[in-house]
PALUMBA-196119 format. One record per residue (C-alpha): x, y, z. Coordinates in steps of 0.5 Angstrom, whole numbers, padded with zeros to 4 digits, always signed. Example, Ala and Ser with C-alpha at 12.3 -4.5 7.8 and 13.67 -1.06 7.14 Angstrom:
BEGIN
+0025-0009+0016+0027-0002+0014
This chain:
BEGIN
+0000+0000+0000+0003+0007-0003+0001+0013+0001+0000+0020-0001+0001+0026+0003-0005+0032+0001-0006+0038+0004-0012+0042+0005-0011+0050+0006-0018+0053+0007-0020+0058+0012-0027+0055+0013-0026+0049+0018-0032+0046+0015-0030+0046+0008-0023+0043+0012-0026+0038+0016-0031+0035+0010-0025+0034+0006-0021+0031+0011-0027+0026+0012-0028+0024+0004-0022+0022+0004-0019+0020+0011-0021+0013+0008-0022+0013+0001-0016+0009-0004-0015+0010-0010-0014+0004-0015-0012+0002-0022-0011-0004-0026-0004-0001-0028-0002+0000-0021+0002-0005-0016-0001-0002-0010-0007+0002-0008-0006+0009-0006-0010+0012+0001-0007+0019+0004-0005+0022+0010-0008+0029+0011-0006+0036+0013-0010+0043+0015-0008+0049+0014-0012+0056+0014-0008+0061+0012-0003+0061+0006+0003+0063+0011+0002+0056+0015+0001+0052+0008+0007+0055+0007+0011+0053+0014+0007+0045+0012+0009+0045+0004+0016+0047+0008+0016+0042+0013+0012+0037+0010+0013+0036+0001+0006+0034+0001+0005+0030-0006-0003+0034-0007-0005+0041-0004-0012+0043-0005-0012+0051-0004-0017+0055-0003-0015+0063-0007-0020+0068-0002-0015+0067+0005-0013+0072+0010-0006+0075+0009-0003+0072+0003-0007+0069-0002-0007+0062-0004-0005+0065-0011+0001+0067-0008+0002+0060-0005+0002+0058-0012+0007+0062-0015+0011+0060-0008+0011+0053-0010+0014+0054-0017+0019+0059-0015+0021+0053-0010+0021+0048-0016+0017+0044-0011+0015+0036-0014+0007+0038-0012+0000+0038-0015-0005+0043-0014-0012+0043-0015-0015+0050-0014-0022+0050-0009-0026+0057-0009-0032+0060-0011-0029+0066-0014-0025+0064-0019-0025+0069-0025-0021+0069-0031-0016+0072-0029-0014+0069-0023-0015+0062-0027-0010+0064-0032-0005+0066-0028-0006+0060-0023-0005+0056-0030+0001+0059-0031+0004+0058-0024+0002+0051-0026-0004+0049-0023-0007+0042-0025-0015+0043-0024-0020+0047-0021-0026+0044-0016-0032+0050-0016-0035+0051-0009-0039+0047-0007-0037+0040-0009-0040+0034-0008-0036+0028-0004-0036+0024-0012-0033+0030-0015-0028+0031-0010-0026+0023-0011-0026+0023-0018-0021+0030-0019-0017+0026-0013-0017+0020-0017-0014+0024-0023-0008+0027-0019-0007+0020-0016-0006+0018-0023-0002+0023-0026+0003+0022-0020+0003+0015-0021+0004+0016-0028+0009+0022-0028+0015+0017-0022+0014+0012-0028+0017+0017-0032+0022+0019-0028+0024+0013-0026+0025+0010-0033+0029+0016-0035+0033+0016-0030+0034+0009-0031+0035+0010-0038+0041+0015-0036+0044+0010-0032+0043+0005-0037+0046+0009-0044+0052+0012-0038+0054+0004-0037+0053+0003-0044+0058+0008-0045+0063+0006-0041+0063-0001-0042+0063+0001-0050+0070+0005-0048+0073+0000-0044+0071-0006-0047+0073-0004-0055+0078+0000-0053+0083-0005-0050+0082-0010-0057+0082-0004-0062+0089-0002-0058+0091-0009-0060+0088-0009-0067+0092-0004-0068+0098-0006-0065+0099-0013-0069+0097-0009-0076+0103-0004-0075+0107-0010-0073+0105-0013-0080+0105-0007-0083+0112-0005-0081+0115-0013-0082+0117-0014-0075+0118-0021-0075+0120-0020-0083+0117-0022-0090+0114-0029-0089+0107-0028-0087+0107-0035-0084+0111-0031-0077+0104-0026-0077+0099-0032-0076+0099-0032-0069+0098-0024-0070+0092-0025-0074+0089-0031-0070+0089-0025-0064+0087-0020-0067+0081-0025-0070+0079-0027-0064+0079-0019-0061+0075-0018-0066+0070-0024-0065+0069-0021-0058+0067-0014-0060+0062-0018-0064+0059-0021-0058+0059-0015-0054+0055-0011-0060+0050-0016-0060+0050-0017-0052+0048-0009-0053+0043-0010-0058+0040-0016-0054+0040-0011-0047+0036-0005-0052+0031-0011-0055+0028-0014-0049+0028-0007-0045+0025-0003-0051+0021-0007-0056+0014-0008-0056+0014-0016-0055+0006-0018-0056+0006-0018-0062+0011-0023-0064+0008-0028-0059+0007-0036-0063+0006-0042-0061+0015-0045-0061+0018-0052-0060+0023-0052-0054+0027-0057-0057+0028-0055-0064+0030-0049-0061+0035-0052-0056+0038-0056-0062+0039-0051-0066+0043-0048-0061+0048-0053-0059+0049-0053-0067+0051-0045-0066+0055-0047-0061+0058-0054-0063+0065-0052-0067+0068-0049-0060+0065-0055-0056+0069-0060-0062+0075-0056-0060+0075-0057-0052+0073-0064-0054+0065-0062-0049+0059-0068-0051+0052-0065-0051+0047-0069-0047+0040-0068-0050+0034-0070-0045+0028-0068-0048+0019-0071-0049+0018-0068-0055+0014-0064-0057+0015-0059-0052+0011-0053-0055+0009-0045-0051+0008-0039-0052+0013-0035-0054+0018-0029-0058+0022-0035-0061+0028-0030-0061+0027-0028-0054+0027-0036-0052+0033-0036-0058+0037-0031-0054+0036-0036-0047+0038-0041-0050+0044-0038-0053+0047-0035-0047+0046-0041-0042+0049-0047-0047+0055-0041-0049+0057-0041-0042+0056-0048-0041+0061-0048-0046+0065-0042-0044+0066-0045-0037+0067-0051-0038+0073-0056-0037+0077-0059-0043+0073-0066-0044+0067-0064-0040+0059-0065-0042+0053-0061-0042+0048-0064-0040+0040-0060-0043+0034-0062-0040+0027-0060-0042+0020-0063-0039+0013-0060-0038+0008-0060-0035+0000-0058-0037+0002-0051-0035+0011-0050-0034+0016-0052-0038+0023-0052-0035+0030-0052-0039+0036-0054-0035+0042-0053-0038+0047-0057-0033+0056-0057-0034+0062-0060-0030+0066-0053-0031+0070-0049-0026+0064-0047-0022+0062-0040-0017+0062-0040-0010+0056-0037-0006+0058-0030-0007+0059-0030-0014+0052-0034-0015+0050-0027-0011+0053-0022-0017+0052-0027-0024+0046-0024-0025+0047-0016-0024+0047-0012-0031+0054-0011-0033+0057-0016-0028+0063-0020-0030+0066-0026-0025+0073-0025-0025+0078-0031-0022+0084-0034-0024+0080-0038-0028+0075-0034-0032+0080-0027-0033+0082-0030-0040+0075-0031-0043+0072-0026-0047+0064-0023-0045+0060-0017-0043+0058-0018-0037+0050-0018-0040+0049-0025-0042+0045-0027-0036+0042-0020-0034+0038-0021-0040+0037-0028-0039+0033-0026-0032+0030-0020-0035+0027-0025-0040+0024-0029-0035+0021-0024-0031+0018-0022-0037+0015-0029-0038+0013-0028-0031+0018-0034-0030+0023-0036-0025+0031-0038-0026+0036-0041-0020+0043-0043-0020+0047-0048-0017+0054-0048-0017+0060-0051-0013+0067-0049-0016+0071-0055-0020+0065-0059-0020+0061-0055-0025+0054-0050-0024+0046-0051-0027+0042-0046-0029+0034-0048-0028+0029-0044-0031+0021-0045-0031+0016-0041-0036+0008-0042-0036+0006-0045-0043+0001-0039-0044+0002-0032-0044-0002-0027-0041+0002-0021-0043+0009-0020-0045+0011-0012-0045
């Protein structure tokens, strides 16, 4: 349960008191919304106390009355936007000219409730505020995660490109000044180097676009009925050249057809990540192990290895967006530190679950369960 704070500023108890008491109890509620909204009340019945509480307090609603002693509550209004104060205010007044409309829509005023106002009116108009609020912190919010995020981007693309363009070109004036001679053969080492740096771009751009897809994309529109093996089978095909070079068998245990809905890019991108670090991880002549069963509702994909492991604390980080678990052991294998942060955003977004097991030297296994139908997928 949220709650808002709204202040009352009027300088007749009765109009004070009837407010407090509509709304003492009432909750705003919307589909959209998590949580309901009910309010905590203050009172004020001039427009020198309502500025001592708006100080004191932030209220998030303030219901303000124009014809008060002293100040005026127009020029409580201009106090607010020369604060730059976060608040929404309705105007309630039986005298309000065009004049004094005008220029409290200007100092940014969001509604006006004419005296006298029934309990109904007064809800209806508090439930509209509620729902620009809630609206206007989602706003906010996603723009300051959208900051957050082009700011993480930016720094990963300088540090993660940089380092591997340096190298690039350092083999390239290498060759270019024939160091090691004319016969080419003496680059081939180079070459296989900068090849594979070059590779590990790649797979951060496309990590990047991956992390931009599920965040930004509209994704209902793509759901269809898909099969879960076929999808896992022609994952280990992507994937079976570097097994072959550090000699790892795949295991498949699959009833199939196992069919759900879903974006088959979006199941596409798991697989991809958890089979990839399956392999990545791995020791030399280790296996993979891919389990796919269901139910009349769930499907579960198990992706087992015998790799190098994690340990507790690092099972708590692996799932943090731009997080790369640095050991020994995993300092000269390439990756962006994103894979399974997508790989749990998509599963939330199926309204899915995902766990780890791991222990070191004995290898880790990811499970993850996603209903068959999908509600809604945004």
């Amino acid at each position: 349960m949220d709650r808002l704070k709204i202040l009352v500023v009027d300088d007749e108890p009765g109009i004070r008191s009837g407010i407090v008491r509509i709304l003492r109890n009432y909750r705003v509620s919307y589909p959209f919304m998590d949580e309901d909204f009910e309010f905590d009340l203050l009172e004020a019945s001039t427009g020198e106390e309502a500025i001592q509480l708006i100080d004191a307090h932030k209220p998030d609603i303030i219901l303000l009355d124009n014809k008060l002693p002293g100040i005026q509550g127009i020029d409580v209004l201009e106090y607010i936007k020369e604060k730059n104060y976060d608040m929404v205010v309705a105007m309630i007044t039986s005298y309000a000219s065009l004049d004094v409309a005008i220029k409290a829509t200007g100092f940014g005023a969001h509604d006006f409730i004419p005296k006298p106002f029934t309990p109904q009116e007064l809800k209806s108009s508090i439930d509209n505020i509620t729902k620009q609020l809630f609206l206007k912190r989602i706003t906010r919010g996603l723009k300051e995660e959208g900051k957050k995020i082009r700011y993480q981007f930016l720094s990963v693309l300088s540090h993660e490109l940089k380092t591997p363009l340096n190298a690039i070109e350092g083999y390239l004036r290498m060759m270019q000044e024939r160091q090691l001679g004319n016969d080419m053969a003496a680059y081939d080492p180079m070459i296989d180097r900068a090849l594979s740096r070059i590779q590990g771009m790649r797979n951060l751009i496309m990590d990047l676009l991956d992390f931009t897809k599920i965040r930004f994309e509209k994704r209902q529109e793509h759901i269809r009925v898909v099969n879960v093996g076929e999808l896992t089978r022609n994952a280990i095909q992507a994937f079976q050249p570097y097994a072959i070079q550090k000699g790892i068998e795949f295991t498949v245990s699959c009833n199939d057809p196992v069919l759900m809905e879903a974006d088959p890019s979006d199941l596409e991108i798991v697989l991809n990540n958890l089979i990839s670090n399956a392999v990545k991880y791995n020791i030399d002549n280790g296996k993979v192990t891919i389990t796919i069963s269901d139910t009349d509702k769930e499907v579960k994909i198990e992706v087992a290895d015998t790799g190098i492991g994690m340990t507790t604390e690092e099972i708590e980080k692996v799932f943090r967006e731009f997080t790369r678990i640095k050991n020994e052991k995993t300092k000269n294998i390439p990756g962006s530190g994103l894979g399974l942060a997508i790989v749990k955003k998509i599963t939330e977004l199926y309204n899915g679950s995902i766990e780890v097991e791991s222990e070191p030297e004995k290898g880790s296994i990811f499970r993850i369960i996603l209903p068959k139908k999908q509600k809604s997928v945004s």
